[in-house]
C-alpha positions, 0 to 999 in steps of 0.5 A: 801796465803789468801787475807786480810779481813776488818774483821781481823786486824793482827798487826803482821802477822805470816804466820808460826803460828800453831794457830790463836786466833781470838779476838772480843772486848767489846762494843765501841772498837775495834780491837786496843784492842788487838794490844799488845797480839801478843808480848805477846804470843808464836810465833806459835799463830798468833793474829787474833783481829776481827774489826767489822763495825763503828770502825777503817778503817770500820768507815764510815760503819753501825754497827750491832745493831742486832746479827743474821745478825751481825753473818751472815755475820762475820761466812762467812768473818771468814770461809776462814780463818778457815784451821788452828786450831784456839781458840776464845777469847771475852771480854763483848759483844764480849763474846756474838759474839765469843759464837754465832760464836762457835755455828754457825761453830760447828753446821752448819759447823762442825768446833770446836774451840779448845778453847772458851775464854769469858771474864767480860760477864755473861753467855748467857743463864742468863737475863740482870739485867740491864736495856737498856741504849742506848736510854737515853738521852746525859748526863745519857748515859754518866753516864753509861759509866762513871760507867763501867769505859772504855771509856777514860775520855778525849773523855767523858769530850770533847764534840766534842769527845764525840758526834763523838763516841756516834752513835758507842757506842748507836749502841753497846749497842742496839747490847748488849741489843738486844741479845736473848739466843737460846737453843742449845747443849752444844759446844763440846769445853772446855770454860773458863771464865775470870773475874774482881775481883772488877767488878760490873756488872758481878760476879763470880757466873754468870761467872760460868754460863757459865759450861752450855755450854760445854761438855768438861772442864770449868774453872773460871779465876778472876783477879785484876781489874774492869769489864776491868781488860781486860786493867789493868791485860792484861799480865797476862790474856795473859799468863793465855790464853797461859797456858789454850791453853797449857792444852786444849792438844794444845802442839802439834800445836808448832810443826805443 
């Protein structure tokens, strides 16, 4: 039995599943994004939703406003827990984190997802369209978030909340902003990209993008929503993901 992690925040542990979906949230969020997903899916998927540092029981910790020692230091919490077969699942910056992740184990480790799920997030190799938001003053940061639409309206229109989160949220952005795409060979893994029908800021084509990155099969999945269709078409995303599994060849972990 492994030790828990500070890292992984399973809300329903399942000691028996064949798989673990490691799960990495959009900026400001944190691993209370995915505390339905295991209800959701087949019992022999075990949720693994990744809580990085600032947020939740981590909260009195420094985020990670740079990704080469944010990934450092989450591929050594994430390796003891990679003896089962084991699939990857982003949304917006967390996209970034499970694609830098999946790199780091299938080239420096040898251990390949089985699968690579990215979600509302351009592909990493297309430059950010938008300009660097996380040193603008209070009331045009505000704005920003106003504009994405996945802060809750209660924290953005209380002063006192909203200053408390505000640190996390400068330090997400900057971690976002920061990001710098290295060349490296295609993952050996299949990729599929979800996305928001009527989000603004990612489109279908940059969703696409993403075929750059895999040897193996690819897909585009768009649904109903804004760039957090991860929130208002979560059932169906889920069952989407299950399905992808399915068809990835994993049939075979039900019975392990």
């Amino acid at each position: 039995m492994l030790n828990s992690s500070k890292w992984l925040t399973p809300f329903r542990p399942n000691p028996s599943a064949s798989l673990r979906l490691f799960c990495f949230p959009y900026a400001g969020g944190s691993s209370f994004v995915f505390r339905e997903w295991a209800d959701q899916l087949p019992e022999w998927i075990e949720v693994y939703p990744v809580q990085l540092p600032g947020r939740g029981r981590r909260l009195n910790e420094e985020p990670f406003v740079r990704f080469p020692s944010l990934i450092e230091e989450l591929t050594k919490a994430i390796l003891p827990w990679l003896d089962k077969p084991f699939v990857l699942f982003g949304h917006s910056l967390g996209s970034v984190i499970a694609f830098e992740l999946a790199q780091q184990l299938v080239h420096k480790y040898q251990l390949e997802p089985l699968h690579l799920f990215v979600a509302g997030r351009h592909a990493p190799h297309l430059p950010d369209t938008h300009p660097p938001s996380h040193h603008l003053p209070d009331d045009e940061f505000k704005e920003e978030l106003r504009q994405l639409n996945g802060t809750a309206p209660e924290i953005l229109e209380h002063p006192e909340l909203f200053q408390f989160v505000l640190p996390l949220l400068r330090a997400d952005f900057e971690l976002c902003f920061s990001y710098e795409y290295i060349a490296r060979e295609p993952l050996p893994c299949p990729i599929t990209a979800f996305g928001g029908m009527a989000d603004a800021f990612v489109s279908r084509e940059s969703l696409s993008a993403w075929r750059e990155h895999t040897s193996n099969d690819f897909s585009v999945k768009m649904l109903p929503g804004d760039h957090f269709f991860i929130h208002s078409s979560e059932s169906l995303m889920v069952q989407m993901l299950a399905l992808e599994i399915l068809s990835a060849g994993c049939e075979a972990q039900q019975v392990a």
